[in-house]
N, C-alpha and C positions, 0 to 999 in steps of 0.2 A: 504493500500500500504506500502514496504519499501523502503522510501526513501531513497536514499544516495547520497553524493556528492562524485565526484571521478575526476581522475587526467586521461583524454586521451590525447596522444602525446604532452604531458607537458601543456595544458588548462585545467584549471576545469571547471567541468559541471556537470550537476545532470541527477539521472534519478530514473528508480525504478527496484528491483530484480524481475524476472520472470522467470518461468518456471527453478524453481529452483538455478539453477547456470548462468544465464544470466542476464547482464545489460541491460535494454531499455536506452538508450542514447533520452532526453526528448527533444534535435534540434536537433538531427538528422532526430524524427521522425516528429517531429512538429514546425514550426518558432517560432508561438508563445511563445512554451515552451524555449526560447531561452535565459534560466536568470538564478538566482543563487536562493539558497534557502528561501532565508529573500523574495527574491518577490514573488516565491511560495506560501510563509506562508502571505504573507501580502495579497495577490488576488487572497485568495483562491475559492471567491465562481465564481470567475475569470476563473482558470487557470487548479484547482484540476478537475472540471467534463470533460476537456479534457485531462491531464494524467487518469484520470480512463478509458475512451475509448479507449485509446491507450493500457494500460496494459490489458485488457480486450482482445486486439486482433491485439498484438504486432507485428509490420513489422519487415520480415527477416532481411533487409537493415540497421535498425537503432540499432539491438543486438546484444554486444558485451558479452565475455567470463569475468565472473567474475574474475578468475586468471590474466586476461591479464591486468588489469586498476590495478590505485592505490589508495585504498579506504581514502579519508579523513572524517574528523567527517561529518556527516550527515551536522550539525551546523556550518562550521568552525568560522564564526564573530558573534556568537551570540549578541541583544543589549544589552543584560543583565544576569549575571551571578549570582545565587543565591545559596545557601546552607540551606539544613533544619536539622532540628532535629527530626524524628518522631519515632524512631524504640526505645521502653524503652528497650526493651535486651540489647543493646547496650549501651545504655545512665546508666543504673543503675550499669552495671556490670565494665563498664569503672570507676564509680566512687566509688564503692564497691573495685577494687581493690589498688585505691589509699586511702583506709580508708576515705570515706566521705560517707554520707546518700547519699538517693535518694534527688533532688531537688525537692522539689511539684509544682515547678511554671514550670516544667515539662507539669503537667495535667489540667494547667488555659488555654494554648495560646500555638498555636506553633510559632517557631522561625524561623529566617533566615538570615543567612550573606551575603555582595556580597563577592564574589571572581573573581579571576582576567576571565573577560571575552579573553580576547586578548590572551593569553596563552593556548589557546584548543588545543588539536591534536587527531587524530584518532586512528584508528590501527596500528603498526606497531611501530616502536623503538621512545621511550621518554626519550629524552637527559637532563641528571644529574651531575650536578657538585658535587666536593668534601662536601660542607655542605652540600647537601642534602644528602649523604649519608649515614649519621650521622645519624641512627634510618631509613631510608627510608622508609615507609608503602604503601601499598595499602589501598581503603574503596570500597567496594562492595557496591554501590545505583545504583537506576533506576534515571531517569531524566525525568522531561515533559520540552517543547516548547510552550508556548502560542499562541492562533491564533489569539486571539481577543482583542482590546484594553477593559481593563476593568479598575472600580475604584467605590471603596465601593461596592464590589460586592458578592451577592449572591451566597449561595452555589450549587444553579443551574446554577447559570450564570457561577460563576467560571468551573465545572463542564465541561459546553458545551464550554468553550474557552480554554481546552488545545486540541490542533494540534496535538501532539501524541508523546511518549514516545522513550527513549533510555535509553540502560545500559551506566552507568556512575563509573570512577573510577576517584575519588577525592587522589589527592598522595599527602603523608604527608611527612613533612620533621619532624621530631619528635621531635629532639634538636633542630633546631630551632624556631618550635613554642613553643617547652615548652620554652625557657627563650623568646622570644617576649611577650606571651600572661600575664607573671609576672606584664608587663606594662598594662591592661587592654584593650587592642585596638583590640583584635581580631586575629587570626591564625597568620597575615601578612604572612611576609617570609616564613611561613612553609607551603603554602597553593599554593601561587600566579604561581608558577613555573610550573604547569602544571593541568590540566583536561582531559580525554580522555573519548568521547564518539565516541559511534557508537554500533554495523558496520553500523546502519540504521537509520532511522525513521521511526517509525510504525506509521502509523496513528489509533488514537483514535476509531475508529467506526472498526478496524479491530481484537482489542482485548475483552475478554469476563469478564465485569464488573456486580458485584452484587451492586446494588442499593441501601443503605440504608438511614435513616436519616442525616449521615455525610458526605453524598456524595460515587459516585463511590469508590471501592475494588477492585482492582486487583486483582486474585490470581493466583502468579507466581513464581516456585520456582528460588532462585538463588543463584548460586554457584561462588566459586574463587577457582582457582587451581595458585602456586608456581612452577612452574617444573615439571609439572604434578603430584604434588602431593596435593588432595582438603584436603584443610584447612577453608574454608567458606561454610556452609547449614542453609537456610535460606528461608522467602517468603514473598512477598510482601504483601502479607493480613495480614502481622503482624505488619503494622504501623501503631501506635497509632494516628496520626491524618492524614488524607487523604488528596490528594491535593488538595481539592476543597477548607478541611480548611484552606489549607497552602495557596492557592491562596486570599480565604475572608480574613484573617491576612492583608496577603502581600497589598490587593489593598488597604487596609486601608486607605483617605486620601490622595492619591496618584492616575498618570495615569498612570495605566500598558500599554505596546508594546507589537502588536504579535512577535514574534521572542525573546522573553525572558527567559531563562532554569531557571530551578529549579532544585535542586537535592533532593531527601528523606531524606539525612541523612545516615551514614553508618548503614545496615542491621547488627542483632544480629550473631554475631564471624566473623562480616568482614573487620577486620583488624589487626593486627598483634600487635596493642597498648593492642587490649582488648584479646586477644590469647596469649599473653605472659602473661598479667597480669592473666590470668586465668590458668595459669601452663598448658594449651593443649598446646604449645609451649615452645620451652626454649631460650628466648634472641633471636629468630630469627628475623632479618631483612635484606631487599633485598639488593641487591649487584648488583654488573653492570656485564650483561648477563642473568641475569633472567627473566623467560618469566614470566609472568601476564595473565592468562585468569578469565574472567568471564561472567558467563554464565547468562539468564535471560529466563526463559519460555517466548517464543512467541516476545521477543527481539534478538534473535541473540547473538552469541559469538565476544568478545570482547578481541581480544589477542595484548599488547603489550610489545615489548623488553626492558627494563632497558637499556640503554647506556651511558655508563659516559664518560666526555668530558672534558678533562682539565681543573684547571683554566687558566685564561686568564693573572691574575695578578700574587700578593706576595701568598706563599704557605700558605697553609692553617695550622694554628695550630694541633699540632700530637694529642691534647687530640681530636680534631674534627675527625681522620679519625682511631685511631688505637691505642689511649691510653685509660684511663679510661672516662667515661661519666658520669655526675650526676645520680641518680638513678630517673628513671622516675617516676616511682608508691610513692616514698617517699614525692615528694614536690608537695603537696597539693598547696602550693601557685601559682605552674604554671595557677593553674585552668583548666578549662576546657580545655584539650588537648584529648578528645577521639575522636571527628569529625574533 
């Protein structure tokens, strides 16, 4: 199924796309479907075999015109927001171009930050202030949803407890993580300001995975376009560790939540840190009006608007919006600024 959450006559409510360009509306058609998507994902073995009967042979009554609603992330309160590391194109060539080796503890364990769960938004314009502008980026990743609680778990268990997938675009604010992250604490401010997925949720059983030793393989290609112009090619069968690892990592020790994202990691050339440093860009970064799409085989297109929004407070310093900036690729001390 894809799931989405959406906005009719100012209430949100869920349902699932059918029959191409139409929404099922999930209480209109059904009482009991009459919840948001955390309790979908939490009862599922509940709730999902009565959305799949309904999408199977949807009432005229309860579908609505995908144009007419307004799509919010699939997720909007996720319990937990997370960030990985798995694509080495990305990871090698981000720090290839600021003159450092490869990390090897790269290919011992994958990694994962949180990020700001509360700050998600969907499709549609993602409001920036003056320091974000400063360097603004997109990251081309896919995201899973967990369904199942888990801990210390198996790569088959992790495996069978993601709930199912979304395109995900992690926006970086560039100057300000690179001097944040000089202090060792992680993205902070350069991270927390936004997330956008969508348009849906796919559920798991509806995409086609190769089976190996390290868990399910996606393969899916996926694209970013700037103004309609693609700058990101890429695919999900090129990340070096799978979610199932990144889920056995993550349960380490710990109780995982259904209703918890993960994201892969920015895909190799999808972001504008590792496009610039690679000379296939020159200094480009987004600006307020630019659209953002990104594309995912078998996820849906993910288009949102750049809108910048005043500050509220004292103006922002001129080297931040329109004088000189440190040079990013030079200070290796920021560290790790390509995710």
């Amino acid at each position: 199924m894809k799931l989405v959450t959406f906005l009719k006559n100012g209430t949100e409510a869920i349902g699932a796309v059918v029959l191409g360009d139409r929404v099922l509306d999930f209480h209109a058609a059904d009482s009991r479907l009459a919840v948001d998507m955390l309790t979908l994902i939490r009862r599922q073995d509940e709730l999902v075999p009565i959305a799949r009967s309904l999408v199977a042979n949807p009432p005229a009554a309860a579908l609505v015109d995908l144009g007419a609603i307004t799509l919010l992330a699939p997720v909007p309160r996720p319990v937990s927001m997370r960030d990985g590391y798995a694509f080495r194109q990305h990871v090698a060539t981000a720090r290839r171009n600021r003159g450092l080796e490869m990390i090897p503890e790269f290919d011992l364990f994958p990694v994962t930050y949180f990020t700001n769960h509360l700050a998600v938004t969907g499709p549609g314009p993602v409001q920036v202030q003056d320091h974000h502008l400063a360097r603004l980026d997109f990251e081309l990743e896919l995201a899973i949803v967990t369904g199942r609680a888990l801990k210390n778990a198996t790569l088959e268990e992790a495996d069978a407890a993601i709930f199912g997938f979304m395109v995900m675009n992690d926006w970086s604010a560039r100057y300000l993580q690179m001097e944040e992250m000089k202090l060792s604490l992680g993205p902070c401010k350069g991270k927390d300001f936004a997330t956008s997925l969508g348009p849906w949720l796919v559920t798991a059983d509806e995409l086609p995975f190769e089976s190996t030793a390290r868990g399910g393989v996606l393969k899916a290609r996926m694209t970013c376009s700037v103004n309609g112009q693609r700058l990101s090619d890429a695919n999900a069968d090129s990340m070096n560790w799978t979610f199932a690892q990144i889920l056995q990592r993550t349960s380490y020790g710990i109780q995982m939540q259904p209703g918890e994202v993960i994201g892969s990691g920015t895909a190799g050339t999808g972001c504008l840190l590792e496009l610039n440093g690679s000379k296939i860009t020159d200094n480009l970064w987004l600006k307020g009006g630019d659209t953002v799409v990104m594309e995912i085989e078998g996820l849906g297109r993910l288009e949102n608007l750049v809108q910048h929004v005043p500050e509220r407070l004292e103006a922002v310093p001129e080297t931040l919006v329109g004088g000189t900036l440190p040079d990013l690729y030079a200070d290796s001390a920021a560290g790790e600024t390509g995710d």
